[in-house]
N, C-alpha and C positions, 0 to 999 in steps of 0.2 A: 504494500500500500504506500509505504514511505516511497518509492522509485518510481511508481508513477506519479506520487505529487509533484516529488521533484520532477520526472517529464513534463507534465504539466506545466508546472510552473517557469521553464527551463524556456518551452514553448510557446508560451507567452511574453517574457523576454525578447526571445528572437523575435517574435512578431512583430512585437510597440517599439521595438527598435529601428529607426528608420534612417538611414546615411542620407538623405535628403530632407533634415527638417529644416534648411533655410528657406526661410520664406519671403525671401525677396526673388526680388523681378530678373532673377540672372540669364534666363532661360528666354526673355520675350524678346530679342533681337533690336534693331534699332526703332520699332515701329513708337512712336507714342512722343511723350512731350517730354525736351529737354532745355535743363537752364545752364548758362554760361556761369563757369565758377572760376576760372582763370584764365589767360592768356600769357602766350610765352612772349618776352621781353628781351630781344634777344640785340645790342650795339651793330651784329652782322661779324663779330668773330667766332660768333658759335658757343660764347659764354654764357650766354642767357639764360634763365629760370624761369619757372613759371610764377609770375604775379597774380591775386587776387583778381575778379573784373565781374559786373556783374552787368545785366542790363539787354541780354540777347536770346534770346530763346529761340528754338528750332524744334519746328514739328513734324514727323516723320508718319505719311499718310499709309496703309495699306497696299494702295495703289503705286507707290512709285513718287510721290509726290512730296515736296518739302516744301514747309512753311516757316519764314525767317518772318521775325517784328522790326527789323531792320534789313539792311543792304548785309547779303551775306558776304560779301572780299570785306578782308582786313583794311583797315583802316579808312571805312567810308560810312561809318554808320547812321547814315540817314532813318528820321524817322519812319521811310514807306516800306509798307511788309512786302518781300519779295518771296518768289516762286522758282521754283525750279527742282529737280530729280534726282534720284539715288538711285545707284546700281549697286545690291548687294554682292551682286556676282565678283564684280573689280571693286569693289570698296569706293564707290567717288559719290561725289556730288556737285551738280552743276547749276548752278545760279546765276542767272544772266551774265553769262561768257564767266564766268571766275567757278575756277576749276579746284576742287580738292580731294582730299582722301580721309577717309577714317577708321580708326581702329575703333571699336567695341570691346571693352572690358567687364562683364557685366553690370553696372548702372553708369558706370563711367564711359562717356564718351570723348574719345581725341582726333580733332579734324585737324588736319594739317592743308595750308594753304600755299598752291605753289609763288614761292617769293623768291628774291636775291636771298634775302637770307632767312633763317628761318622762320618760320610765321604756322605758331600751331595754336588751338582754342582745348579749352575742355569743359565738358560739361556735365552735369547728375541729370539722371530722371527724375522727373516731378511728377508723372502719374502712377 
């Protein structure tokens, strides 16, 4: 009787035990809404770090579709929300002619903009 409790009990353990209890968004790929939480600062010797920034958000549609609340190239941040597409396949993004790429870390997102020197954004999920 003792050795099937212990089975029992053994077997419920194993059960409730789950290698996936994090329950964050790791898993939802780029699709959904993200905010700017720093941008890299870099003189163009390649020293640069990344600084605090905040103020840009990008929305990644289902469809293929990106929504900026500004001008997505670096250093033009007009107030008018711009449009333009992502290709998971190659990693880019293209928003009226200004080209980039991104890596996906799960909630962390890093777009890199092609520059003289370097020019990369990063952002958290907010949905």
């Amino acid at each position: 009787m003792k050795k099937l409790l212990f089975l029992f009990s053994l077997t419920l353990i194993v059960i409730s035990c789950n290698t996936d209890d994090d329950s964050s968004n790791t898993n939802l790929g780029i699709e959904g809404n993200w905010q700017l939480v720093a941008i890299l600062a870099d003189p163009g010797d390649g020293s640069g770090t990344y600084q605090p920034a905040t103020g840009k958000t990008l929305q990644f549609l289902s469809t293929g579709v990106v929504n900026c609340n500004v001008s997505f190239c670096f250093g033009s941040l007009t107030q008018a929300t711009t449009t333009g597409t992502y290709d998971t396949a190659n990693t880019t993004i293209d928003v009226d002619n200004c080209t980039g790429t991104y890596v996906l870390n799960g909630n962390m997102l890093e777009v890199n903009h092609f520059c003289i020197e370097p020019c990369g954004e990063r952002y958290v999920r907010v949905n």
